[in-house]
Backbone as ProteinMPNN parsed JSONL, in Angstrom:
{"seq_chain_A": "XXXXXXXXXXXXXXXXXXXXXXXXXXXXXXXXXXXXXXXXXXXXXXXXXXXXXXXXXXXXXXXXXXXXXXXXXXXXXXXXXXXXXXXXXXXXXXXXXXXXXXXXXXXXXXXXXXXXXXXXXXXXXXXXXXXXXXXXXXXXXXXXXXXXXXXXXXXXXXXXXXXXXXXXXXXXXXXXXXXXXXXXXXXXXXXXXXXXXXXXXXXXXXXXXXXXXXXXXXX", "coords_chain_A": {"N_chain_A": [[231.503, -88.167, 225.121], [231.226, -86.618, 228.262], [229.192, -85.467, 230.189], [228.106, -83.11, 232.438], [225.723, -81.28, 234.614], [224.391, -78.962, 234.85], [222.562, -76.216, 236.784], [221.515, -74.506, 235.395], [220.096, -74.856, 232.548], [219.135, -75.62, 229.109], [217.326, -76.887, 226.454], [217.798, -75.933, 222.329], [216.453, -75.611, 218.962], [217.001, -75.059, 216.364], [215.075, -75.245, 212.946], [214.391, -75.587, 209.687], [212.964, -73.708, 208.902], [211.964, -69.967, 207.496], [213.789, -67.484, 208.862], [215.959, -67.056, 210.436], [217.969, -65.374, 211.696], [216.091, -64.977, 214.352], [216.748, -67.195, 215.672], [220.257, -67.167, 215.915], [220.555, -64.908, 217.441], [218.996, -65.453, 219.729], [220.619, -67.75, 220.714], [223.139, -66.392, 221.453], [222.088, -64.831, 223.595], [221.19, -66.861, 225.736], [223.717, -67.719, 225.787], [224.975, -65.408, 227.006], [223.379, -65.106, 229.359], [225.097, -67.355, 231.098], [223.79, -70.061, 230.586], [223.613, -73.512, 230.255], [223.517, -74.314, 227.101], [222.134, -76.829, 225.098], [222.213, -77.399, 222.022], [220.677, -78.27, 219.015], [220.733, -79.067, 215.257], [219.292, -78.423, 212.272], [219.445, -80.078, 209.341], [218.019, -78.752, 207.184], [218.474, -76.447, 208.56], [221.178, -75.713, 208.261], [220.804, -74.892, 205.625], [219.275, -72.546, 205.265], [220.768, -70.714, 207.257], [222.966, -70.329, 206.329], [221.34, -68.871, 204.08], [220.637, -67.149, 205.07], [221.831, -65.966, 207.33], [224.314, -65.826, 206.27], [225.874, -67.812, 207.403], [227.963, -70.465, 207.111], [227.349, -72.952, 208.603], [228.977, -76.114, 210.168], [228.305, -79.467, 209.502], [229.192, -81.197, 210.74], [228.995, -81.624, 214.749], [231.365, -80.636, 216.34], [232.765, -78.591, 215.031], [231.218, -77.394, 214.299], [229.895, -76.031, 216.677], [232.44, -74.549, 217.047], [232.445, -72.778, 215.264], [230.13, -71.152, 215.885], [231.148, -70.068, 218.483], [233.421, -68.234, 217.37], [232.042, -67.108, 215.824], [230.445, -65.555, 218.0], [232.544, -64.751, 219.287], [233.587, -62.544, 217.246], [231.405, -60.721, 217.332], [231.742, -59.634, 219.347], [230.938, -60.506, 222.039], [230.379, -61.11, 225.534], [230.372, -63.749, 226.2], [229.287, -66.495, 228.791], [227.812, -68.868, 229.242], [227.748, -72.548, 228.565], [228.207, -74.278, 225.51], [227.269, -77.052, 223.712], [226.761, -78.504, 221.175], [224.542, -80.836, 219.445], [224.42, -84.174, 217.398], [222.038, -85.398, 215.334], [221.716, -87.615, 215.836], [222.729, -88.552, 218.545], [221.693, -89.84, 220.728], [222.467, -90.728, 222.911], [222.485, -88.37, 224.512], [221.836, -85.453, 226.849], [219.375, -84.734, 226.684], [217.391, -85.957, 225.534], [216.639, -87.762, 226.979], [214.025, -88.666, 229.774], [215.323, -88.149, 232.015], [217.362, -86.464, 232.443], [217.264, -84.354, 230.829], [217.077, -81.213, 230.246], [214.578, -78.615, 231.713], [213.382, -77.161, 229.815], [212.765, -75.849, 226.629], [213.276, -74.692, 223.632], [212.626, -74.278, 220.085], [213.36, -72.165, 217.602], [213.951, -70.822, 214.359], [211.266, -72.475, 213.973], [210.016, -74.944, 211.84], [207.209, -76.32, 209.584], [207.465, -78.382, 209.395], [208.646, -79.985, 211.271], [206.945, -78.648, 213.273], [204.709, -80.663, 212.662], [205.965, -82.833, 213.218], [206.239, -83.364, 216.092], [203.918, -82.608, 216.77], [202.759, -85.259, 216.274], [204.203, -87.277, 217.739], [206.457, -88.505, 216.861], [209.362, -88.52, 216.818], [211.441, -88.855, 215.075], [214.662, -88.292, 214.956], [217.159, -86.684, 216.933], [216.117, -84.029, 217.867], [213.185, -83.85, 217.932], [212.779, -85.868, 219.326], [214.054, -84.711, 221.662], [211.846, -82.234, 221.931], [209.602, -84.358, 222.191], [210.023, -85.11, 225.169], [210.219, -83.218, 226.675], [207.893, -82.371, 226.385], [206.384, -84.536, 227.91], [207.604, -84.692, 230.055], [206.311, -82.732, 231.506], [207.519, -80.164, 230.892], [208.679, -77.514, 229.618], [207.756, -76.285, 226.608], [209.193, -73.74, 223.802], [207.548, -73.022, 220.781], [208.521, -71.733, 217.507], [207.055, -71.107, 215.027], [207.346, -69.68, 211.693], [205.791, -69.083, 208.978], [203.79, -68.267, 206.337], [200.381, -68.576, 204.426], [198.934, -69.966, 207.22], [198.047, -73.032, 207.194], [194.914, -75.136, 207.346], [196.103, -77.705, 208.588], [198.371, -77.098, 209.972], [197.372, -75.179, 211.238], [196.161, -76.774, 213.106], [197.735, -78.753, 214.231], [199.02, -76.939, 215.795], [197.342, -76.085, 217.596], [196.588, -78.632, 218.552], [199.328, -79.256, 220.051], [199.105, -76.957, 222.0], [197.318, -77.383, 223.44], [198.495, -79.492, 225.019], [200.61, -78.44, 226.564], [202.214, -76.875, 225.512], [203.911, -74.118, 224.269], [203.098, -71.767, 221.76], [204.791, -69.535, 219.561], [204.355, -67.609, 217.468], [206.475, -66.524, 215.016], [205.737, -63.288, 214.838], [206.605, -59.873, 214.885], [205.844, -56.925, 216.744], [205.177, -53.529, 216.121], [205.048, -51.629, 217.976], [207.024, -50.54, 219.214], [208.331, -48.723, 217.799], [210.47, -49.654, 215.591], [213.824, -49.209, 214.005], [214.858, -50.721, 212.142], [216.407, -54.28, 210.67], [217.387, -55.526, 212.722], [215.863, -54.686, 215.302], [213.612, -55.736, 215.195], [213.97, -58.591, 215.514], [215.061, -58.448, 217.804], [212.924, -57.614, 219.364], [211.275, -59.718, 218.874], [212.741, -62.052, 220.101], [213.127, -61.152, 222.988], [210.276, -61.488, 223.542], [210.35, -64.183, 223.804], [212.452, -64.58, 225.704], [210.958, -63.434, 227.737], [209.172, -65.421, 228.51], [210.448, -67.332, 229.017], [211.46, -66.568, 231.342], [214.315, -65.136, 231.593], [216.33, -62.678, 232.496], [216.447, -59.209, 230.226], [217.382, -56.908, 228.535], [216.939, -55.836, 225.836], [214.569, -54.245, 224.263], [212.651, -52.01, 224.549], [210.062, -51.458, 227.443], [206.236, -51.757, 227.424], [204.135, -49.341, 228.131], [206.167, -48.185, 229.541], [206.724, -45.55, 229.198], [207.994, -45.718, 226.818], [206.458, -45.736, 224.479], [204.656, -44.335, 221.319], [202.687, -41.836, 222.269], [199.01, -41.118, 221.583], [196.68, -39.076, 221.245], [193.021, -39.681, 222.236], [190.132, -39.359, 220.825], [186.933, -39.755, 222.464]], "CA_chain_A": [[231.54, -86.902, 225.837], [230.632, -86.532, 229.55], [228.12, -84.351, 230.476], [227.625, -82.268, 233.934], [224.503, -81.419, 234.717], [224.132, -77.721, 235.625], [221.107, -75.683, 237.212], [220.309, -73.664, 234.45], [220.413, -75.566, 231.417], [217.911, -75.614, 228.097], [217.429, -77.093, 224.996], [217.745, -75.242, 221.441], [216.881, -76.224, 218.254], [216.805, -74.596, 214.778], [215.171, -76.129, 212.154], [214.224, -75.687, 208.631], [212.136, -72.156, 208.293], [212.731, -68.747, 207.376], [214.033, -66.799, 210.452], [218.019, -67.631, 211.089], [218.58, -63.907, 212.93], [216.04, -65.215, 215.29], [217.794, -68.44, 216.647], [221.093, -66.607, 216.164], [220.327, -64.198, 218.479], [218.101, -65.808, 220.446], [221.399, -68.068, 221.153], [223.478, -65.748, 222.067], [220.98, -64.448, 225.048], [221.52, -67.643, 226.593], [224.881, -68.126, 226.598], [225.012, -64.319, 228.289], [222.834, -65.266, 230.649], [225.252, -68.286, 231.01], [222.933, -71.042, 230.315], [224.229, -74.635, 229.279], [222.488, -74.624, 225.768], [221.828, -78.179, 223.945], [221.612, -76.85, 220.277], [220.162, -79.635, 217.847], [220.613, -78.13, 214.313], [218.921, -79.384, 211.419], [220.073, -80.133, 207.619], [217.363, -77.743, 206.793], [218.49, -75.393, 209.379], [221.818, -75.112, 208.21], [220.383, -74.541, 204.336], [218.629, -71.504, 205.878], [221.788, -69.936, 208.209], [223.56, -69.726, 204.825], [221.18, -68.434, 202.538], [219.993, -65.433, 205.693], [222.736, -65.265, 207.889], [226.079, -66.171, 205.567], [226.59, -69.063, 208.054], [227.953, -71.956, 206.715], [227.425, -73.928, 210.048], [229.207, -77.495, 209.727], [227.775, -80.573, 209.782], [230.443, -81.727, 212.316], [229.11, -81.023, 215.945], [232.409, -80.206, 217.459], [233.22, -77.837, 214.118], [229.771, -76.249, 214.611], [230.594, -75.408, 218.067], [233.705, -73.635, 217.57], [232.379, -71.6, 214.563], [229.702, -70.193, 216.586], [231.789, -69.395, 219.586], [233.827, -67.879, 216.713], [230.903, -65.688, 215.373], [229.961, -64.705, 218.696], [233.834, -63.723, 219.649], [233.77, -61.554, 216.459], [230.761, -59.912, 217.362], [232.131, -59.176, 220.599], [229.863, -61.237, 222.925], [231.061, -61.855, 226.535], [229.758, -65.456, 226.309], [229.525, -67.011, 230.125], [227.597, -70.272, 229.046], [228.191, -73.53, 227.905], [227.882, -74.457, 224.285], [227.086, -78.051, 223.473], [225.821, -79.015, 219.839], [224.157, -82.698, 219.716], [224.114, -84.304, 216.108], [220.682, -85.497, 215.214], [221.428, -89.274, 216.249], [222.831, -88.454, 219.511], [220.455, -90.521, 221.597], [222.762, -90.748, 224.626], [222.585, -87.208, 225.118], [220.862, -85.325, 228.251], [218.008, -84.198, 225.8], [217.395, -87.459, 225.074], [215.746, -89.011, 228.289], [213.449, -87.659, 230.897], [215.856, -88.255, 233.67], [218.411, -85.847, 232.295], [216.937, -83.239, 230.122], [216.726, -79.669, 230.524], [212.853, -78.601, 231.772], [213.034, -75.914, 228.924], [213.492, -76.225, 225.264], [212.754, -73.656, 222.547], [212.458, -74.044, 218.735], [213.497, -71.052, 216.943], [212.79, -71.355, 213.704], [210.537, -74.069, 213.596], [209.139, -75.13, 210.585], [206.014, -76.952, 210.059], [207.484, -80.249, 209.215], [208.974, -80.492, 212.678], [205.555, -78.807, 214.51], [204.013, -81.973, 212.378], [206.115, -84.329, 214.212], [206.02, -83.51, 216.87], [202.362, -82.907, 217.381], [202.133, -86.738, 216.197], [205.23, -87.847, 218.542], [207.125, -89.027, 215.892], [210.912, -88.764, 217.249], [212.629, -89.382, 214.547], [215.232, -87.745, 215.652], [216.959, -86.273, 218.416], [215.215, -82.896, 217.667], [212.102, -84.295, 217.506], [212.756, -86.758, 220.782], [213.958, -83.892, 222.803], [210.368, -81.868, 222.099], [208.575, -85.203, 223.078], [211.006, -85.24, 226.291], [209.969, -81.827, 227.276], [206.145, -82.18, 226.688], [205.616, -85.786, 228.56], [207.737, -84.609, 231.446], [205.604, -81.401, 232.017], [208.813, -78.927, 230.84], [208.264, -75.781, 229.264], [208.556, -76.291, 225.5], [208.154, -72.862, 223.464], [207.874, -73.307, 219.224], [208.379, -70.165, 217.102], [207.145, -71.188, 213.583], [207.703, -68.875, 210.79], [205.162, -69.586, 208.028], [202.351, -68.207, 205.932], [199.658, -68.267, 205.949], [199.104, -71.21, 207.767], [196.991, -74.205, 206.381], [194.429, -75.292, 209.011], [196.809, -78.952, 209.349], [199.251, -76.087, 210.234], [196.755, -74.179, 212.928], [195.249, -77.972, 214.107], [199.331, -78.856, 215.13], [199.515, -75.994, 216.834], [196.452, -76.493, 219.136], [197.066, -80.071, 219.654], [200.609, -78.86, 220.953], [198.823, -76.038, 222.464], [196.627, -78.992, 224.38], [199.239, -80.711, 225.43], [201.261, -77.804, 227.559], [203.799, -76.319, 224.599], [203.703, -72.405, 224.082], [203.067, -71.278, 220.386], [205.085, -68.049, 219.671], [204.739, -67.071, 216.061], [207.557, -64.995, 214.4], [205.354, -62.058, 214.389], [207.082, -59.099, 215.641], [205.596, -56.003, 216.706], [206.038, -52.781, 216.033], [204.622, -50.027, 218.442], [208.504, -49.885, 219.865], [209.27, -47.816, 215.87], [211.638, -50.15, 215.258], [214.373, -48.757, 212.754], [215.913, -52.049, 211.454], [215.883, -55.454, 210.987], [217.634, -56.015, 214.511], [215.012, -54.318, 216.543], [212.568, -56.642, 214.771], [214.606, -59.119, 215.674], [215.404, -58.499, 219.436], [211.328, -57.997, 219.67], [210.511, -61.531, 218.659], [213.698, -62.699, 220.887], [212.705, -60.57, 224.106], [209.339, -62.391, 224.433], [210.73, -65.522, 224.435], [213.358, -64.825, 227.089], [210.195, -63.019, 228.351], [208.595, -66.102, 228.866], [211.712, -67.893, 230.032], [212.073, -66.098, 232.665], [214.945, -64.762, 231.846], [216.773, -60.622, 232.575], [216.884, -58.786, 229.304], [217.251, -55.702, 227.998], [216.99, -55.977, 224.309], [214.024, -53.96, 224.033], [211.557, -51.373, 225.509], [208.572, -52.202, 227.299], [205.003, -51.49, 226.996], [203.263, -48.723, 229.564], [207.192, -47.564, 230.327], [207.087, -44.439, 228.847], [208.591, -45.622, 225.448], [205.669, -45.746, 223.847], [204.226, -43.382, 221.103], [201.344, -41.025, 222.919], [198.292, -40.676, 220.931], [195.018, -38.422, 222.267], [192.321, -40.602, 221.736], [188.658, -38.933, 221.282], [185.499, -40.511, 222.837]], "C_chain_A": [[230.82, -87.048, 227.175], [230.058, -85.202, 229.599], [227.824, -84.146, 231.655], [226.466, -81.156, 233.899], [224.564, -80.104, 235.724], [222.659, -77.25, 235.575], [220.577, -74.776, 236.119], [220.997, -74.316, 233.002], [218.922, -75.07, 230.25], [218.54, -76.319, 226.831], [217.081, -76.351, 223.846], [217.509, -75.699, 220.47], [216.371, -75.206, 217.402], [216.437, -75.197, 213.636], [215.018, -75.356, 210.621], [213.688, -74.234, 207.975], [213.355, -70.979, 208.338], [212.921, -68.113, 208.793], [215.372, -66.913, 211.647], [218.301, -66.608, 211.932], [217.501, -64.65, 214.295], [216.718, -66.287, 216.298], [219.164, -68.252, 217.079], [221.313, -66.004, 217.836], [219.907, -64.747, 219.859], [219.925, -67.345, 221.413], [222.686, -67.266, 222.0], [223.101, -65.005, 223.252], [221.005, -65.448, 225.965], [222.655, -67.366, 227.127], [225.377, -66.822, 227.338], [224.447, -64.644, 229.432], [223.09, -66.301, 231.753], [224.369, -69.303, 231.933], [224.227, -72.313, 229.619], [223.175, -74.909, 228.209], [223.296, -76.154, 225.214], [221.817, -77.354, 222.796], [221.558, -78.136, 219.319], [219.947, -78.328, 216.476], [219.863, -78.976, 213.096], [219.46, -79.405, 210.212], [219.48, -78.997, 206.939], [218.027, -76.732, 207.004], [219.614, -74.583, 208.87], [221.848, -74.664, 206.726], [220.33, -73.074, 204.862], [219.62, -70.263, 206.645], [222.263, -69.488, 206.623], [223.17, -69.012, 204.142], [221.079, -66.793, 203.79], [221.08, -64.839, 206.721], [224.089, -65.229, 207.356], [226.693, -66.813, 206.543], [226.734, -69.514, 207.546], [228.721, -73.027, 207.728], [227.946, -75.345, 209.149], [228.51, -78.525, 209.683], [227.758, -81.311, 211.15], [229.611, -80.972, 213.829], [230.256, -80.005, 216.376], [232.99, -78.6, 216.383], [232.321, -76.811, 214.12], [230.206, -75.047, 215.357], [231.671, -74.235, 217.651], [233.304, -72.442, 216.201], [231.302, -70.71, 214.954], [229.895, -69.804, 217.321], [232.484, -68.186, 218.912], [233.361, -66.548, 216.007], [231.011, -65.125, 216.767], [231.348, -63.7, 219.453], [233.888, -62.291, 218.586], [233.015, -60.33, 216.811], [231.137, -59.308, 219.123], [231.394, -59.543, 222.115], [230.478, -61.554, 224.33], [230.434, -63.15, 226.742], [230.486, -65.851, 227.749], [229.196, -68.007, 229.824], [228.522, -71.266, 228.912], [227.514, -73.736, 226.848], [227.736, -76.191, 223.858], [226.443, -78.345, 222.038], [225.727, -80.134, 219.596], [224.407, -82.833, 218.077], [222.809, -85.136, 216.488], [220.734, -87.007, 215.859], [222.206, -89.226, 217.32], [221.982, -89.03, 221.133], [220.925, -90.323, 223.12], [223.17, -89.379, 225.181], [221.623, -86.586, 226.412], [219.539, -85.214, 227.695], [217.052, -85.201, 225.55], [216.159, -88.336, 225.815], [214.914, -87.962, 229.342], [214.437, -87.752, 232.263], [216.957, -87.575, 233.817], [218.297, -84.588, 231.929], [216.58, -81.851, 230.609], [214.978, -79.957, 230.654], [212.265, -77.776, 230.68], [213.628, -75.759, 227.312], [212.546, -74.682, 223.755], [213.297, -74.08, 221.065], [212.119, -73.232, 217.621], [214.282, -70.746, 215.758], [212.638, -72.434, 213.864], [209.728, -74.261, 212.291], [207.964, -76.274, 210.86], [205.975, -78.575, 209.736], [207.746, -80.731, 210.518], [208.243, -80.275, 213.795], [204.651, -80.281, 213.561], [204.903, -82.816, 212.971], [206.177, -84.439, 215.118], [204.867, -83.637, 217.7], [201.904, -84.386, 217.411], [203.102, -87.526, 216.933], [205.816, -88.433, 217.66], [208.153, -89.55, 216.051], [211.566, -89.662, 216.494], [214.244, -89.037, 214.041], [215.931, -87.238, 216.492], [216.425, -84.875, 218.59], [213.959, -83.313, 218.57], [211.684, -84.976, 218.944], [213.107, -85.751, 221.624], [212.892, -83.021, 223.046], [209.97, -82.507, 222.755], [208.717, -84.986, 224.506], [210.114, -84.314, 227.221], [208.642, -81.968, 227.711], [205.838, -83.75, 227.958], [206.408, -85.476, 230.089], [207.148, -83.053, 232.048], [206.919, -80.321, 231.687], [207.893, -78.085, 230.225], [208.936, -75.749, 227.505], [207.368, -74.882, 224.366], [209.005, -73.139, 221.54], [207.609, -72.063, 218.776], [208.03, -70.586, 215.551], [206.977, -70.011, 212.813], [206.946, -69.459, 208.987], [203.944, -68.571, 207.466], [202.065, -68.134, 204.801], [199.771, -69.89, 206.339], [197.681, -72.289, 206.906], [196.201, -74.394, 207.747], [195.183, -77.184, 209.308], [197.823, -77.932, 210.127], [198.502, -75.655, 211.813], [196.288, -75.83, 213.704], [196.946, -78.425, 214.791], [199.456, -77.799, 215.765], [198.696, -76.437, 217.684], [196.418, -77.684, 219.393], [198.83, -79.511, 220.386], [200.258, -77.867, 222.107], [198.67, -76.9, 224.308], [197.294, -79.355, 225.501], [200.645, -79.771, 226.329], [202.283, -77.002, 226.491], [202.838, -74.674, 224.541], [204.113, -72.261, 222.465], [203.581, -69.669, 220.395], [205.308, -67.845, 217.892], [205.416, -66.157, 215.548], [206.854, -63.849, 214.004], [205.719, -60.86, 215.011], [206.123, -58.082, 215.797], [205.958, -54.797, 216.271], [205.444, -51.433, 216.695], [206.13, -49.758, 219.014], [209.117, -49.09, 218.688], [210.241, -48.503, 216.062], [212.68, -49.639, 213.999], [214.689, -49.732, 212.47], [215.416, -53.416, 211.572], [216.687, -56.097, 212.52], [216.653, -55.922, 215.225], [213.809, -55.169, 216.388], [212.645, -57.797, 215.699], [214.612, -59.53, 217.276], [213.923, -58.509, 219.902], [211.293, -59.146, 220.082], [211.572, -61.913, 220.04], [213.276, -62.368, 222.265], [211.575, -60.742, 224.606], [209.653, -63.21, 224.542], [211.303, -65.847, 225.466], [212.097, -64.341, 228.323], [209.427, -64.374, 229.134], [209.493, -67.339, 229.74], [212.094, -67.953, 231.247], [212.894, -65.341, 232.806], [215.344, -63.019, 231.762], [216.72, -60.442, 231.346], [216.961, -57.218, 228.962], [217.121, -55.24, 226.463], [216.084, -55.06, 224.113], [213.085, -53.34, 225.13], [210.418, -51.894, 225.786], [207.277, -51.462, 227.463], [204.62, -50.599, 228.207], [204.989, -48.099, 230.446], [207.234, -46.396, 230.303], [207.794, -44.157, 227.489], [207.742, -45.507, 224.427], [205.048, -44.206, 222.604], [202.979, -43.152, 221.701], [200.621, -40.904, 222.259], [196.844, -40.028, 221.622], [194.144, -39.419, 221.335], [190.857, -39.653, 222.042], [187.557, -39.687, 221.402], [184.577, -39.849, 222.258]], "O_chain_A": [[229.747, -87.649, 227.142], [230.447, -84.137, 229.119], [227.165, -85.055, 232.16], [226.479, -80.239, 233.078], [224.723, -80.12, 236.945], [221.788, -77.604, 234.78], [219.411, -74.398, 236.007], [222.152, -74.212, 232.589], [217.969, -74.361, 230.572], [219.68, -76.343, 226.368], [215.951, -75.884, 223.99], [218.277, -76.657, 220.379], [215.378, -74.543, 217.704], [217.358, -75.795, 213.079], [215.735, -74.36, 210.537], [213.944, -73.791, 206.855], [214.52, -70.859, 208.718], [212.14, -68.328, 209.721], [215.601, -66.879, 212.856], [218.904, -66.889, 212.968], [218.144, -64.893, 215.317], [217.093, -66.112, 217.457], [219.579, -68.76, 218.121], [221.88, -66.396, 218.856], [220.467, -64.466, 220.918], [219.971, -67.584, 222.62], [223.056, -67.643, 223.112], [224.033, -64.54, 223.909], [220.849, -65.077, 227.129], [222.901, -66.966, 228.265], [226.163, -67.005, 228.268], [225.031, -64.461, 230.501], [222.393, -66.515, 232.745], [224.211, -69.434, 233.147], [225.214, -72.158, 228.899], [222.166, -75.59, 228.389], [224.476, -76.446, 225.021], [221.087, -76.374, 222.949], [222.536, -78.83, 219.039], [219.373, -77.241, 216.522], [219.936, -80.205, 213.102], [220.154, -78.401, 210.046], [220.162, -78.285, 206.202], [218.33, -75.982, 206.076], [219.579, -73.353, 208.83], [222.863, -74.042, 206.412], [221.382, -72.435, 204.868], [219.285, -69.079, 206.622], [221.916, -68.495, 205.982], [223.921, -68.332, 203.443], [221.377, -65.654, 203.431], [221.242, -63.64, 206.95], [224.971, -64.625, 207.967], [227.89, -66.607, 206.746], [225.771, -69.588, 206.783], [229.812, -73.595, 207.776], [227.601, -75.668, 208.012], [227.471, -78.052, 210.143], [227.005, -81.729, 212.03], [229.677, -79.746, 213.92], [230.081, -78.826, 216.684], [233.535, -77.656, 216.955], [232.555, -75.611, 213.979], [230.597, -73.906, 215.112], [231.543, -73.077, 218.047], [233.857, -71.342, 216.195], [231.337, -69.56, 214.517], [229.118, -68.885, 217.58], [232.372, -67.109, 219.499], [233.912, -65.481, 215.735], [231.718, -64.119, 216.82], [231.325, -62.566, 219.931], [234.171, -61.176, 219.025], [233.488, -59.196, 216.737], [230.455, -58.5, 219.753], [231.405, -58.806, 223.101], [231.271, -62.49, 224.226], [229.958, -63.329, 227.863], [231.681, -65.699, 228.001], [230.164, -68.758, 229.953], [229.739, -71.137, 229.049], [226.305, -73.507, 226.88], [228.919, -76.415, 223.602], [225.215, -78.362, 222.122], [226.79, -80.741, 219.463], [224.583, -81.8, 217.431], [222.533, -85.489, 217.634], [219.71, -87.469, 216.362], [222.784, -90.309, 217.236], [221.868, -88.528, 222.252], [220.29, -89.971, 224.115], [223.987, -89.221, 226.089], [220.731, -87.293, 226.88], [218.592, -85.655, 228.347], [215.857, -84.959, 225.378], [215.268, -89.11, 225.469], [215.169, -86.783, 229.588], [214.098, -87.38, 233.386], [217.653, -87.695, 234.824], [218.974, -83.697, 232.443], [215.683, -81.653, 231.428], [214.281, -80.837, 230.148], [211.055, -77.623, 230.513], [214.806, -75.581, 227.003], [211.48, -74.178, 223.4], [214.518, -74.202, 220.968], [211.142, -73.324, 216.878], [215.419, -70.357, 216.025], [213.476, -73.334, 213.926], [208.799, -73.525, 211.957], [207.782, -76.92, 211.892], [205.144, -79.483, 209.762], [207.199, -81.752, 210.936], [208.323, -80.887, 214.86], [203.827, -80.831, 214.292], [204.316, -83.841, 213.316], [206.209, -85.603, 215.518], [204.662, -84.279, 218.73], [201.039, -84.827, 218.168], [202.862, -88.724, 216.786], [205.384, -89.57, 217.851], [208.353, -90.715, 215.707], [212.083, -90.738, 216.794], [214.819, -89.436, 213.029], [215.155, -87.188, 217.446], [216.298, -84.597, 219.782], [213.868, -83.076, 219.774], [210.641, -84.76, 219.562], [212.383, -85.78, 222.619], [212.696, -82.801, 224.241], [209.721, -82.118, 223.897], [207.71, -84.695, 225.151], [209.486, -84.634, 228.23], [208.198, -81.811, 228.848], [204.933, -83.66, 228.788], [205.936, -85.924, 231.134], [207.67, -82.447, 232.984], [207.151, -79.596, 232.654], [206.668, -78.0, 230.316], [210.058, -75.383, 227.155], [206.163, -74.774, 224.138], [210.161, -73.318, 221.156], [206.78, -71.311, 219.287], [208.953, -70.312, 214.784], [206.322, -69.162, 213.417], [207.554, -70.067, 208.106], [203.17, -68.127, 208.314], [202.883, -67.777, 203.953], [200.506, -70.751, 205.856], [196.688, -72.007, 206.236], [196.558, -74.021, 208.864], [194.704, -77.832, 210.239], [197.938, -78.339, 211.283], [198.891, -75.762, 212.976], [196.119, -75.85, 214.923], [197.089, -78.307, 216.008], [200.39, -77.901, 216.56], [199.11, -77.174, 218.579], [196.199, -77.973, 220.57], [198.969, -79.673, 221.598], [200.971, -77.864, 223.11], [199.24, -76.997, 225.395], [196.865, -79.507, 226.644], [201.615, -80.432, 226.701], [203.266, -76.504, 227.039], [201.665, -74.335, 224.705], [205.214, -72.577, 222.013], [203.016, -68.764, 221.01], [206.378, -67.961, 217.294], [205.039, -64.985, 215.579], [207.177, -63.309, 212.946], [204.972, -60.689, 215.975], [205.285, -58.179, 214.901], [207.143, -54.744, 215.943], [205.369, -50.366, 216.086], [206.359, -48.575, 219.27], [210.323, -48.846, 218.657], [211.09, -48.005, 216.801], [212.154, -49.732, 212.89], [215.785, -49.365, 212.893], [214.445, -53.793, 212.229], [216.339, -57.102, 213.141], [216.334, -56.906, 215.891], [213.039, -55.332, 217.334], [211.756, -58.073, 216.505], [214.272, -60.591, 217.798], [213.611, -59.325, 220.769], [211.281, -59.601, 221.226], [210.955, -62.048, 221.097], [212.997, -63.383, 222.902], [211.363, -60.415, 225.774], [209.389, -63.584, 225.685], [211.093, -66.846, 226.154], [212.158, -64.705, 229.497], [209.141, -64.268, 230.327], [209.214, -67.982, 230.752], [212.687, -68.751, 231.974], [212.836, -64.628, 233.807], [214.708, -62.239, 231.053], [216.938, -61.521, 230.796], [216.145, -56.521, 229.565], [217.278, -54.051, 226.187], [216.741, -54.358, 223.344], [212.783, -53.842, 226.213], [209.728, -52.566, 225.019], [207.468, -50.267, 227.69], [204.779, -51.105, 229.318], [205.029, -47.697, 231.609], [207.745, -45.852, 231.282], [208.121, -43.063, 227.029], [208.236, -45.155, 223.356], [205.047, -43.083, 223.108], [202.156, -44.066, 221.736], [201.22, -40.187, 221.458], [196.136, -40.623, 222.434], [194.378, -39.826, 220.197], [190.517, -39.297, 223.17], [187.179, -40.316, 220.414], [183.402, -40.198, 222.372]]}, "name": "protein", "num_of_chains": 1, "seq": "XXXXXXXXXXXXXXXXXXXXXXXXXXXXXXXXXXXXXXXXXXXXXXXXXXXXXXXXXXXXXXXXXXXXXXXXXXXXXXXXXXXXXXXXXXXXXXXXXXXXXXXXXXXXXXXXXXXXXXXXXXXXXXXXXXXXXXXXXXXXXXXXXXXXXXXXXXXXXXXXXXXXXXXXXXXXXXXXXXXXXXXXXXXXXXXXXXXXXXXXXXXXXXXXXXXXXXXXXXX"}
């Protein structure tokens, strides 16, 4: 496969934890915002789509691909992106090398087998090697693990990643926006990440707008 090398690109990956609506989603926000998404999926990952979203993502890259273009046509998505899905031994992909790779990679869910390898550089992988990628060329890599509670090998991988330039975003949603549902949960968690991205969204109200509930507070 040849690969062209557009200005707004990122890497995606999904691995093993609970939390499939977030990566879902959180994919679809790219490719609106058309983005060329990398998506690295994991064996785990696609355990997990099945049991929470009634995906049953393929194995197959190219089969992947077309069943999440597939979802997102159903759901009515004007998808502008590009969709790319690597398989895990994909080495000669852009993700791959520092001289190709997106500057921006997110891992939504992440589980804590894959913040353990990466905190120890492990790359065994192309998951795993596109994290390293990110962190040694100064990119912007943000991990969303979904766990608890956490063990402290659990909190010590986070702050060595912390250390080392990566953004820790824990699947903890808020809820002063009264969320009714598990979407709005959902679009929360998703709407800081793009928050931190950089990127436009509207998914959700923000703080000090006027959406807020009012409470008198006595001194």
């Amino acid at each position: 496969m040849a690969y062209l090398k557009r200005e707004k690109a990122i890497s995606l990956a999904w691995t093993g934890a609970s939390g499939a609506p977030y990566g879902i989603k959180l994919l679809e926000c790219l490719l609106l915002a058309d983005y060329q998404v990398f998506l690295m999926v994991s064996s785990a990952a696609r355990v997990v789509l099945a049991t929470e979203h009634e995906l049953q993502l393929s194995a197959n890259p190219e089969k992947a691909k077309q069943q999440l273009l597939e979802y997102f046509a159903k759901q009515k998505s004007d998808i502008q992106g590009e969709l790319i899905v690597l398989g895990k031994d994909e080495w000669f992909s852009p993700p791959a090398s520092g001289s190709a790779a997106p500057k921006q990679m997110v891992i939504c869910p992440c589980s804590t087998g894959s913040l353990a390898a990466i905190a120890t550089g492990m790359s065994n992988n192309l998951l795993e090697r596109a994290a390293d990628v990110v962190l040694k060329e100064r990119g912007q890599l943000i991990l969303v693990p979904r766990e608890t509670p956490f063990s402290a090998i659990h909190l010590e991988h986070m702050l060595s990643l912390t250390r080392n330039g990566a953004t820790i975003m824990p699947a903890a949603p808020g809820f002063y926006h009264n969320p009714k549902s598990i979407e709005d949960l959902v679009h929360f968690m998703v709407s800081r990440i793009l928050d931190h991205l950089g990127i436009a969204h509207a998914l959700t109200n923000r703080w000090g707008y006027g959406n807020e509930a009012s409470h008198d507070i006595d001194n």
